[in-house]
C-alpha positions in Angstrom: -22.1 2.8 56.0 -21.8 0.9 52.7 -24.2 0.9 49.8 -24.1 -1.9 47.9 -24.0 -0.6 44.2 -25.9 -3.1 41.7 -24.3 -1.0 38.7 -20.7 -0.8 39.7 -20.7 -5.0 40.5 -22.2 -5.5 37.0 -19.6 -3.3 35.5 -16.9 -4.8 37.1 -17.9 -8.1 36.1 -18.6 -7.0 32.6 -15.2 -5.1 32.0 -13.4 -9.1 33.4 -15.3 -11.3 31.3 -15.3 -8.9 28.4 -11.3 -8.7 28.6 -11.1 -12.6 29.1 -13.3 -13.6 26.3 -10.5 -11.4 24.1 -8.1 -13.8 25.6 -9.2 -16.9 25.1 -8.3 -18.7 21.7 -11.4 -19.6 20.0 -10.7 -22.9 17.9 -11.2 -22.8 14.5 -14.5 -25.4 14.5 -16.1 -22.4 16.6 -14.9 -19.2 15.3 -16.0 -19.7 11.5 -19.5 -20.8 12.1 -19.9 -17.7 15.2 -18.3 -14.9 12.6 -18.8 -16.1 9.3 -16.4 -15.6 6.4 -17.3 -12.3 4.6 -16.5 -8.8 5.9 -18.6 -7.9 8.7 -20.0 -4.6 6.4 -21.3 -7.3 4.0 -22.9 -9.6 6.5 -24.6 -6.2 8.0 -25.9 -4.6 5.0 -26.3 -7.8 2.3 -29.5 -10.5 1.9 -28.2 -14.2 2.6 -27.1 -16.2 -0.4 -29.6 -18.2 -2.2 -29.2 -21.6 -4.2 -30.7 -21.7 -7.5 -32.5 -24.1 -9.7 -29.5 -24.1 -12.1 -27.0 -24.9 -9.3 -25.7 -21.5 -8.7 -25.0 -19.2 -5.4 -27.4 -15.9 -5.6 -27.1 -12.7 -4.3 -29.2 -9.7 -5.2 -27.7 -6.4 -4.4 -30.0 -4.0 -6.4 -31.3 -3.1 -2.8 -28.3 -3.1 -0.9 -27.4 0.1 0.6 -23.7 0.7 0.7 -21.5 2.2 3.6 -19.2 5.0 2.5 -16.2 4.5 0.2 -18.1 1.1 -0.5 -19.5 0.5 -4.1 -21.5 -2.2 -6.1 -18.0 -3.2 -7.7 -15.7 -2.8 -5.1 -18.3 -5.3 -3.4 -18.2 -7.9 -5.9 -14.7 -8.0 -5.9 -14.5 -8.9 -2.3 -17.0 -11.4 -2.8 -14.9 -13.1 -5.6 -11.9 -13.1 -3.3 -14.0 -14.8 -0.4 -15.4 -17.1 -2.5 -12.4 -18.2 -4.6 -10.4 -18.8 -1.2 -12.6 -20.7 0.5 -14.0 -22.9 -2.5 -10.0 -23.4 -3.2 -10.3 -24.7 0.6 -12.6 -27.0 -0.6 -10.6 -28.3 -3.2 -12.9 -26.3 -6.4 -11.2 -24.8 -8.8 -12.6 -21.4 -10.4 -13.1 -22.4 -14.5 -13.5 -25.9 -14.2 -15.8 -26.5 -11.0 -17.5 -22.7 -10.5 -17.4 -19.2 -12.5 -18.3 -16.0 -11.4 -20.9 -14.0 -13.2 -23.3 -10.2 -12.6 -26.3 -10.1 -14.3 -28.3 -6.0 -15.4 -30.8 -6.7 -12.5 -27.0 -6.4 -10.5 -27.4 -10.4 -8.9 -24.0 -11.7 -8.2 -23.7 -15.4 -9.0 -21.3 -18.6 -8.4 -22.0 -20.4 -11.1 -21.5 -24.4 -10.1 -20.0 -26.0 -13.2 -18.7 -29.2 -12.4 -21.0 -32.4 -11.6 -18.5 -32.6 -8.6 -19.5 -28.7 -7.8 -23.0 -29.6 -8.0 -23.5 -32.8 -5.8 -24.5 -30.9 -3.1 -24.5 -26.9 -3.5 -26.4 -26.6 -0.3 -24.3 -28.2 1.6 -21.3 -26.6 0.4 -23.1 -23.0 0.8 -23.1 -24.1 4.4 -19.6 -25.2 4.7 -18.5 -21.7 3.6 -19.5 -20.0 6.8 -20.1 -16.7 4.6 -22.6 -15.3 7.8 -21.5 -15.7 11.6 -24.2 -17.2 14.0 -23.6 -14.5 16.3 -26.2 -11.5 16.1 -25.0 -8.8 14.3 -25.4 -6.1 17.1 -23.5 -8.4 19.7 -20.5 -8.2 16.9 -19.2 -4.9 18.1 -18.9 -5.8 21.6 -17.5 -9.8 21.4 -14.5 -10.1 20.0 -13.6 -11.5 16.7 -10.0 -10.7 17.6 -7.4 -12.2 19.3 -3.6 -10.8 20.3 -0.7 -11.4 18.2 3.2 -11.3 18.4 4.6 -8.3 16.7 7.3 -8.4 14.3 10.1 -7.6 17.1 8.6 -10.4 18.8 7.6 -13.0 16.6 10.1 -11.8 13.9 9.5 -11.8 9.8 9.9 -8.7 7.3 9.4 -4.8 7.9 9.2 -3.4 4.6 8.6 0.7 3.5 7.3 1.3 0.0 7.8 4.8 -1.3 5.2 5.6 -4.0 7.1 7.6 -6.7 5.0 10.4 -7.0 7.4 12.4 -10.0 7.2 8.6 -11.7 3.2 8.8 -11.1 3.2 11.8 -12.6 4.9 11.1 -15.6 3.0 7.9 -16.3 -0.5 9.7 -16.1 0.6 12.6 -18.4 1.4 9.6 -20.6 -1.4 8.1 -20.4 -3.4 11.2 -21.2 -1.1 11.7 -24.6 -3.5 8.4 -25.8 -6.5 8.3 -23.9 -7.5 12.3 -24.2 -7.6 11.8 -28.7 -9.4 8.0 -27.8 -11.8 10.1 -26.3 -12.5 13.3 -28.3 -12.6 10.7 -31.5 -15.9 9.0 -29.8 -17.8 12.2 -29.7 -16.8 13.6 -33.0 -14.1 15.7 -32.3 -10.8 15.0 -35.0 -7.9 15.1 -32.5 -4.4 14.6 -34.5 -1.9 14.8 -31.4 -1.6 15.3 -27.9 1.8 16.2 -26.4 3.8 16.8 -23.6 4.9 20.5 -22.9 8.7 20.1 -22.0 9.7 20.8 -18.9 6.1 21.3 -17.9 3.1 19.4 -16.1 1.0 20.1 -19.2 -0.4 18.9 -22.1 -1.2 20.6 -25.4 -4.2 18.9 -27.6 -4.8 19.8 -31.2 -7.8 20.2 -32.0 -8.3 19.9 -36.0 -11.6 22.0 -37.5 -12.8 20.1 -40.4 -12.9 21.8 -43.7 -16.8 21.7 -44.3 -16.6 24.4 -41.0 -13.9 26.5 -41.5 -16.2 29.1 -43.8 -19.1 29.1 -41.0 -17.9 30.8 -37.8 -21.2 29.9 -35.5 -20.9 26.2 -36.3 -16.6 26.8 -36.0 -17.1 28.0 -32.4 -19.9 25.3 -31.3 -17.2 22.5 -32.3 -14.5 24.3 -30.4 -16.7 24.5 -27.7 -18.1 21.1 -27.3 -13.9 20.1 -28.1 -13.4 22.3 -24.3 -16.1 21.5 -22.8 -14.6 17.5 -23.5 -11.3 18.7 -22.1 -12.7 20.5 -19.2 -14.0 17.3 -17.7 -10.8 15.6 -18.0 -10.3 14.1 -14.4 -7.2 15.7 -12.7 -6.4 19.1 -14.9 -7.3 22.5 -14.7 -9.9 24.1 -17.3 -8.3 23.7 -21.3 -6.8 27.2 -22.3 -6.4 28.2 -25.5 -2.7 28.2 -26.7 -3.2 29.1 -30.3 -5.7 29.3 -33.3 -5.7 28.8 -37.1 -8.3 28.6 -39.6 -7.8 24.9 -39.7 -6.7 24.1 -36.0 -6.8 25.4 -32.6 -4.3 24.2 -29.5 -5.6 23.7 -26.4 -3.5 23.3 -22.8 -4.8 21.1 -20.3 -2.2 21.9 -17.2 -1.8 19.0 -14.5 -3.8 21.1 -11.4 -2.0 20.9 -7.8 -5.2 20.1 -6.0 -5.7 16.9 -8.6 -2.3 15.5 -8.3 -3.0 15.1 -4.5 -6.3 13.5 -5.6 -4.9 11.5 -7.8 -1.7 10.5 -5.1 -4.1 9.5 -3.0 -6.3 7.5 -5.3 -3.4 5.6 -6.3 -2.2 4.8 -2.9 -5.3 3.3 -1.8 -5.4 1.3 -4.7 -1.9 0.2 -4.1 -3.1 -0.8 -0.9 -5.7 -2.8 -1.9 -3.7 -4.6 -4.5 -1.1 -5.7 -1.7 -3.6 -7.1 0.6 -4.9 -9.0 -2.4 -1.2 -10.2 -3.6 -0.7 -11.0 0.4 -4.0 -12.9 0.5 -3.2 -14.9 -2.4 0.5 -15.8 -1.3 -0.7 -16.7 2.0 1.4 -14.5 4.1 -0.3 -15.3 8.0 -0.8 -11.7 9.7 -0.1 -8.8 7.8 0.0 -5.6 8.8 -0.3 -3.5 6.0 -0.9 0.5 6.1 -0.5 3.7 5.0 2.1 6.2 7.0 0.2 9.2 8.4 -0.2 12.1 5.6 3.0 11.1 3.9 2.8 8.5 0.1 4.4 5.5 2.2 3.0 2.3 3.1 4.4 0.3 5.5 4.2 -3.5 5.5 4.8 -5.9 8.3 4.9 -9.5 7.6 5.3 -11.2 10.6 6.4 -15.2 10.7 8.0 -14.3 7.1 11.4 -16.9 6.5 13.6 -14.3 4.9 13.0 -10.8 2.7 13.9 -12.1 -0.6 9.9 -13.8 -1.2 8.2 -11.2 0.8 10.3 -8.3 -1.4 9.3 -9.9 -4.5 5.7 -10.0 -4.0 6.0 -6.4 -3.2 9.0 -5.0 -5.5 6.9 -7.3 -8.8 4.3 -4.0 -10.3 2.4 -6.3 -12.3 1.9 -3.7 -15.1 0.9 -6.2 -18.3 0.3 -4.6 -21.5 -0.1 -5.9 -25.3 1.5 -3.8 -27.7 2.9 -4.2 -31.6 5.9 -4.7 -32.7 6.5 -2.3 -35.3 7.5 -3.1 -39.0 11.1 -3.5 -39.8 11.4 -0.2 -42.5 14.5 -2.8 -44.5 11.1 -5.1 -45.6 11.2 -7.7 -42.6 8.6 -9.4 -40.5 9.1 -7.3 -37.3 11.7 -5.1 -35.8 13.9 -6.6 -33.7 17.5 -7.6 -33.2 19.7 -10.0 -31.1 21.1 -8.2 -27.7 24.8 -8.5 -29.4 23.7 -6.0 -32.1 23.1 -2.3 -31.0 19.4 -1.1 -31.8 18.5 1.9 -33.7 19.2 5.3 -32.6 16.9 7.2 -34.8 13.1 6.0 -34.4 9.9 6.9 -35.7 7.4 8.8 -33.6 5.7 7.0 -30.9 7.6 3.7 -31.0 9.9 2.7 -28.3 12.5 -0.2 -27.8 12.2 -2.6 -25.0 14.0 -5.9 -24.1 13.2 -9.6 -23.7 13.1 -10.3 -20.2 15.8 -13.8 -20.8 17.2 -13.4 -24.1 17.9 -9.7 -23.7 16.8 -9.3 -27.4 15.4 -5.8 -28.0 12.2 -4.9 -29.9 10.9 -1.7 -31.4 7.8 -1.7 -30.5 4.4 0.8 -31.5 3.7 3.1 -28.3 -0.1 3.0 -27.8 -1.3 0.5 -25.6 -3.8 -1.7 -26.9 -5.1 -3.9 -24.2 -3.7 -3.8 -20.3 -3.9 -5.9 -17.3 -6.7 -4.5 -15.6 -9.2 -6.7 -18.6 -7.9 -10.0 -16.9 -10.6 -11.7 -15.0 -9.0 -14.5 -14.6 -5.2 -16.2 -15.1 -3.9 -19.4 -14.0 -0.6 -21.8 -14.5 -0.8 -24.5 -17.1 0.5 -26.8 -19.5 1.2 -26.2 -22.9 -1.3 -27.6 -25.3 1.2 -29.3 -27.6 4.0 -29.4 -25.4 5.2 -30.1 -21.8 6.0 -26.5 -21.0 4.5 -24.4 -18.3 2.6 -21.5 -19.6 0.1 -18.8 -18.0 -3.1 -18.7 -19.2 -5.2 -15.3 -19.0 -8.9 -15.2 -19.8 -10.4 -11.8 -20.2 -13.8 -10.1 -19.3 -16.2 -9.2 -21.8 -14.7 -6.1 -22.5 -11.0 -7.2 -22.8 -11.9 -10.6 -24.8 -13.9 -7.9 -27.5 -11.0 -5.2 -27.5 -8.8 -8.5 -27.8 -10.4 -10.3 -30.5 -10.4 -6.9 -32.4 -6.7 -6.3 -31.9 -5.7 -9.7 -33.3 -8.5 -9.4 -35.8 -6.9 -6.4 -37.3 -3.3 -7.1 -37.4 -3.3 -11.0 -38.9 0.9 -11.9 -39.7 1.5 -9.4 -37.2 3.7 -9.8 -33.9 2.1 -8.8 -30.6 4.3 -8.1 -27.6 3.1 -9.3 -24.2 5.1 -7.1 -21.7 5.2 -6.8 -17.7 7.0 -4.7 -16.2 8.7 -2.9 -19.1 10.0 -6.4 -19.9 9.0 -8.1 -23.0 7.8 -11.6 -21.7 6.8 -13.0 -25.4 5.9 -11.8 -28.7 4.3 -14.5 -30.9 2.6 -13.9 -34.6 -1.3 -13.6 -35.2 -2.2 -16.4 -36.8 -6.2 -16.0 -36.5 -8.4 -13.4 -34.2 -8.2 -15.2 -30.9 -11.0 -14.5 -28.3 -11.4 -14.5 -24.3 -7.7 -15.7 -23.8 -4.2 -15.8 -24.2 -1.3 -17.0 -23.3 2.0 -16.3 -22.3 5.0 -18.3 -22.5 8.6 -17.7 -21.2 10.4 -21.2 -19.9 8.6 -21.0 -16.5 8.8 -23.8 -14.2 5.4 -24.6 -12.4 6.5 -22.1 -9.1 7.0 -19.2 -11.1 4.0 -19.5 -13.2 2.3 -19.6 -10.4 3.8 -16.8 -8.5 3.3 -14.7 -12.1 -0.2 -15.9 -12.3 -1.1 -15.2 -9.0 0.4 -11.2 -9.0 -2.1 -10.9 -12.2 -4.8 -12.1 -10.2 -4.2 -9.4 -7.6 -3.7 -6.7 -10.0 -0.6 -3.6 -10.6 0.1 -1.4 -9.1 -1.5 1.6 -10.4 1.8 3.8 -9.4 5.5 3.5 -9.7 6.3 2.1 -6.1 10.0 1.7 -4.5 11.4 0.0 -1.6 12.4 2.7 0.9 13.5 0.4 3.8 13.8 -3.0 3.9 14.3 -4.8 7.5 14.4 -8.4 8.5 13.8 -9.3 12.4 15.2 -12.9 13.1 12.9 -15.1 15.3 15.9 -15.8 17.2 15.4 -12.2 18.6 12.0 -12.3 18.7 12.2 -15.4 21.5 14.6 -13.2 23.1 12.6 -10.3 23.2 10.1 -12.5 24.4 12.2 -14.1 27.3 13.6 -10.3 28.3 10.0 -8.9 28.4 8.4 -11.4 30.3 11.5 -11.5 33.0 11.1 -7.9 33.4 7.4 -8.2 33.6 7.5 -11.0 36.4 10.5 -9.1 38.4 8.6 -5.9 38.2 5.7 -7.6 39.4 7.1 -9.9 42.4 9.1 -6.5 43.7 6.3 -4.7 43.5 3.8 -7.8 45.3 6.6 -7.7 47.9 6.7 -4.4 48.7 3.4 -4.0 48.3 2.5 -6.7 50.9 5.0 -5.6 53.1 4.5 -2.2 53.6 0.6 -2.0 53.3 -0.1 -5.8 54.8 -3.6 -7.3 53.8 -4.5 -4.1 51.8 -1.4 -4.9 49.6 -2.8 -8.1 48.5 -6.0 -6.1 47.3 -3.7 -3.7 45.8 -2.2 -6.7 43.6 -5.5 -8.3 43.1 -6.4 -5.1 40.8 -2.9 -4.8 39.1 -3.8 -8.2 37.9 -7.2 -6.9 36.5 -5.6 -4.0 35.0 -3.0 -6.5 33.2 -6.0 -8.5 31.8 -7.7 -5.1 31.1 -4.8 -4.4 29.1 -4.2 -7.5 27.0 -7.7 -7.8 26.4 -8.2 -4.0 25.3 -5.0 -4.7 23.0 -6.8 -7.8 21.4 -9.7 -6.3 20.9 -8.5 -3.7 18.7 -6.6 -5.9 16.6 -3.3 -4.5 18.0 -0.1 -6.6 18.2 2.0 -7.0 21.4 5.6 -5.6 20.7 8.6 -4.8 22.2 8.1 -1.2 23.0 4.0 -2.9 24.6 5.6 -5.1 26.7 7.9 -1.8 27.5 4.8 -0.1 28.2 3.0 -3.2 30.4 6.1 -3.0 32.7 5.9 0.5 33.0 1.9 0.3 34.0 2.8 -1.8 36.6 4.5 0.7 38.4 2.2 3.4 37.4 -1.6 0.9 38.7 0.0 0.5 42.0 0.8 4.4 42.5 -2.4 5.1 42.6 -2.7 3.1 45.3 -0.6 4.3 47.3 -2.1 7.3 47.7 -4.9 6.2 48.1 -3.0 4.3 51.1 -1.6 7.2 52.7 -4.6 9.4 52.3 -6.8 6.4 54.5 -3.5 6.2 56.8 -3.9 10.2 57.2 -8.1 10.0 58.1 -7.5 7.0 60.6 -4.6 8.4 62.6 -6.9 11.3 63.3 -9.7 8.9 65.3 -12.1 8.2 62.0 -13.9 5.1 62.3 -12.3 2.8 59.2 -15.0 3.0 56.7 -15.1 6.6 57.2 -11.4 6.4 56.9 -11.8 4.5 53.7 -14.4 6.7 51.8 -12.5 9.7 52.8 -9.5 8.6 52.0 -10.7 7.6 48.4 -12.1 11.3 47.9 -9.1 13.4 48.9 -7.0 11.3 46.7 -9.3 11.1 43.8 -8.4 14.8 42.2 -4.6 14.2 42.9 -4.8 10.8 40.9 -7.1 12.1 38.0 -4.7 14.9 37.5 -1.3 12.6 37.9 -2.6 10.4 34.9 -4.8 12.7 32.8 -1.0 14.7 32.2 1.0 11.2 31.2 -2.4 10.3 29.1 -2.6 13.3 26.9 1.4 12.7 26.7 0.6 9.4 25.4 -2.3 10.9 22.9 0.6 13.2 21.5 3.2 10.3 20.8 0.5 8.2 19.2 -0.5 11.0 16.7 2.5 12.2 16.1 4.8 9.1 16.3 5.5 6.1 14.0 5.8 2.4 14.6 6.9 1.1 18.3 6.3 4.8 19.7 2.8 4.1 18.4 2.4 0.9 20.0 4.3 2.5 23.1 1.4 5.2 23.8 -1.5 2.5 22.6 -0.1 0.4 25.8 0.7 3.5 28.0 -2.5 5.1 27.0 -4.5 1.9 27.7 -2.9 1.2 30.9 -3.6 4.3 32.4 -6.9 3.9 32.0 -7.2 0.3 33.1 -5.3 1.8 36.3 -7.5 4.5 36.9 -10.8 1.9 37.0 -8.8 -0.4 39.2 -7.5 1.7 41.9 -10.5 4.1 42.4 -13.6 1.9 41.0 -12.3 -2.0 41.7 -10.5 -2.0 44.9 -13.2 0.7 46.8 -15.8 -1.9 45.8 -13.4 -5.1 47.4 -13.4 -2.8 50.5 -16.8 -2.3 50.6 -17.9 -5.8 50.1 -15.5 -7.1 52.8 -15.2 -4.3 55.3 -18.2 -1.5 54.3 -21.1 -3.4 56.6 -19.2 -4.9 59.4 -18.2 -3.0 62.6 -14.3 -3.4 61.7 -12.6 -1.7 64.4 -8.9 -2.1 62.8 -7.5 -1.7 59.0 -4.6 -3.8 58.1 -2.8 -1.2 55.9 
């Protein structure tokens, strides 16, 4: 006798709808105002935006309790990003209609500037869709997903970037040479050099004693110590060791620890990471996939839709390192030191300069080591036109901090030349005239595209590593459509020879068998959307393969009820019985090629990955279908009735 189960129909129905709402395309007018615009974590753990009385967009986020490996800043930039693409949606442009802005009480604001910006702030705080309509604890279980084409299907650009880990070393021991005396000098400490040891992932730091010490030992030894105790909390090295001592100077070593170079690789790569989703935002590349390889320094880009490599590969290849710097005095009485790329530069130069080269003109410059002022101060940079000429510049304004450090630099070296450099590639070095503060400019013969493109990659930020191409692949969308075509022959052939022989070996309980292999495909494809996966090659490879793998289930299932009704069961008896000898035999068929798929999906890369996703996913599906789905269609149609024959 059949028991009609209440939980089992719900689930059923549940599991369909569930998989078909991941199917359906929302359209656009519906999608924005159910999930709103900002990350999901900020909708979940930030107050709603407020209008002010001074036209301006409030948040306060004094309160706000943040998720792990989320911070105040890292939330503000987000913030900026959302805003500054979707108020560029609505035609506002950040300087001249709005402006970003914290305050100490930690409020973000987007300040309206323009009259056009403030007609109507409330309405336009509405048209942003920042929050979804849709209750935040239905979020996890509707889908704000949808399926897309992988890059073997829909073609664009596969791209590997290698981060240069022995470059990323050497750049940070550089970097230490001038920051470490920077910061000793603050608290008191007279630091007259820092060097590299040759050959070695170390540093050594003199420390000069000043003379009013040198004849009282206790107050000697309390300024070495506080000079250690400085070194010691130097982020990424191992404790300072003395390397020598004099009565007027002691030599530290700060050695570059194992345990913080993999801190500090790992850092770097996620910053990396961010900056390309921010240069991929800005460039409007349509979905990116963009991700670090498992426990290895790659990242591995996929820009599906993308025309050709060349733009993709730029926006990726560019760093974006800016730094100011000085060009040194010429020692024969000149203005600055520089020469004409005909003429060879000087081999003999002064301690900590360096030569570099116009990025054009191929003019070289000598130029003063330290780093005055570096990208990471811009808040803000944008293409324009020259203010006494036609020519295409980019403008940079800087944050508080950079436009103070700026105003200082130019300040202090008046009828000086100051080198604006990207990339190891001087891009302009005009005189100081005047201190100049909050901006500046750089100039170089752009056309309006490549200001842009340069203005835009200093909006997103450098890289903080060397990073190099490791593999570069383009997939044509020629091939993709074939892929395509190929996949979805296979797929329908698969499926008719298995409805046929399905049918016609198992008769009316063939057609139930197929009614669940099509619940288990839209199982599948709705599972795959829902976790933001994209159908590939090696899916569709792995959605052919399910569909021989849902109906063997079946079968035995089949043959197990063919096996209780030849020996006189009644056909519900048959049935039930049937479904419990076969259970253990299926369970243990498909638990085996599940943890087969769990192994390739840890341990394999790209379409292997999405290979075992699909496999893994199927099996699954298969398993609810065949033992859950197609018991309950029997039941419902045959469990209650006094059915005398099975068609099977």
């Amino acid at each position: 006798m059949y028991r009609f189960n209440i939980w089992k129909i719900i689930l059923i129905i549940g599991v369909l709808l569930l998989s078909v709402l991941y199917l359906i395309p929302t359209p656009k007018s519906l999608y924005l105002p159910l999930y709103g615009n900002l990350p999901f974590w900020i909708q979940k753990a930030f107050p709603p935006f407020e209008v002010t009385e001074d036209n301006a967009f409030k948040v306060n986020l004094a309160d706000v309790e943040y998720p792990e490996g989320k911070n105040f800043q890292e939330a503000i930039d987000e913030l900026q990003n959302v805003f500054t693409v979707h108020l560029e949606k609505l035609n506002f442009e950040e300087t001249v209609d709005y402006e970003f802005d914290t305050t100490e009480a930690k409020e973000f604001l987007v300040k309206l500037i323009s009259d056009t910006a403030k007609e109507d702030p409330a309405a336009t705080l509405e048209n942003l869709h920042l929050y979804g309509s849709l209750p935040l604890s239905l979020r996890p279980v509707l889908p704000a997903n949808r399926l897309n084409l992988g890059l073997d299907l829909k073609g664009g650009v596969h791209l590997v970037l290698e981060v240069d880990l022995q470059k990323s070393k050497s750049e940070l021991l550089k970097a230490h040479t001038y920051s470490i005396p920077e910061m000793l000098r603050s608290e008191q400490i007279l630091c007259r050099q820092v060097e590299q040891v040759d050959g070695e992932d170390a540093l050594n730091v003199l420390i000069e004693i000043p003379s009013r010490l040198r004849s009282d030992q206790a107050q000697k030894d309390e300024y070495l110590q506080k000079a250690v105790n400085l070194l010691n909390e130097v982020e990424y090295f191992e404790d300072a060791q003395a390397a020598s001592e004099k009565d007027t100077q002691s030599t530290y070593q700060l050695r570059l620890a194992e345990r913080g170079m993999q801190q500090y690789s790992d850092q770097a790569i996620e910053r990396v990471l961010i900056v390309l989703r921010n240069r991929v935002d800005a460039f409007g590349v349509a979905e990116p996939s963009i991700r670090q390889e498992a426990n290895r320094p790659r990242i591995i880009i996929e820009l599906p839709g993308a025309k050709d490599s060349s733009g993709p590969l730029r926006i990726v290849q560019t760093m974006g390192r800016l730094e100011f710097k000085m060009v040194a005095q010429n020692p024969s009485g000149g203005p600055f030191w520089s020469g004409s790329a005909n003429t060879p530069p000087p081999d003999n130069l002064p301690e900590d300069t360096e030569i570099l080269y116009h990025h054009e003109t191929g003019d070289w410059y000598v130029l003063e080591s330290p780093v005055l002022l570096s990208g990471h101060h811009i808040k803000d940079s944008r293409a324009s036109s020259g203010s006494t000429s036609f020519e295409i510049v980019v403008l940079m304004d800087f944050n508080s901090e950079g436009s103070t450090k700026f105003a200082k630099i130019t300040g202090d070296h008046i009828g000086d030349h100051l080198a604006i450099i990207l990339d190891d590639k001087i891009q302009t070095a005009p005189r100081i005239n005047s201190p100049i503060r909050g901006s500046a400019m750089i100039e170089g013969n752009f056309n309006f595209e490549e200001a842009t493109y340069l203005a835009n990659i200093l909006n997103a930020g450098a890289f903080p590593v060397g990073v190099q191409v490791g593999e570069e692949r383009a997939v044509g969308p020629s091939l993709g459509q074939d892929s395509i075509d190929n996949g979805i022959k296979a797929a329908i052939i698969g499926l008719l020879g298995v409805l046929l022989f399905m049918v016609i070996y198992y008769r009316l309980s063939g057609f139930i068998a197929i009614l669940a292999l099509v619940f288990n495909m839209i199982i599948i494809l709705g599972a795959l959307a829902g976790f933001g996966a994209a159908l590939t090659l090696p899916g569709i490879a792995g959605l052919v393969l399910t569909i021989g793998m849902s109906v063997d289930a079946n079968v035995l299932i089949f043959e197990r009820i063919r096996e209780e009704l030849r020996t006189g069961k009644t056909v519900w008896d048959a049935i039930t019985s049937g479904y419990q000898r076969a259970f253990v035999t299926i369970l243990d068929a498909n638990l085996t090629t599940f943890f087969t798929a769990l192994v390739l999906y840890q341990f394999g890369t790209g379409p292997i990955k999405g290979f075992a996703v699909t496999l893994g996913i199927g099996i699954l599906a298969s398993m609810f279908t065949a033992i859950i789905v197609t018991r309950e269609i029997y039941g419902l149609t045959i469990g209650n009735r006094d059915v005398k024959k099975l068609s099977i």
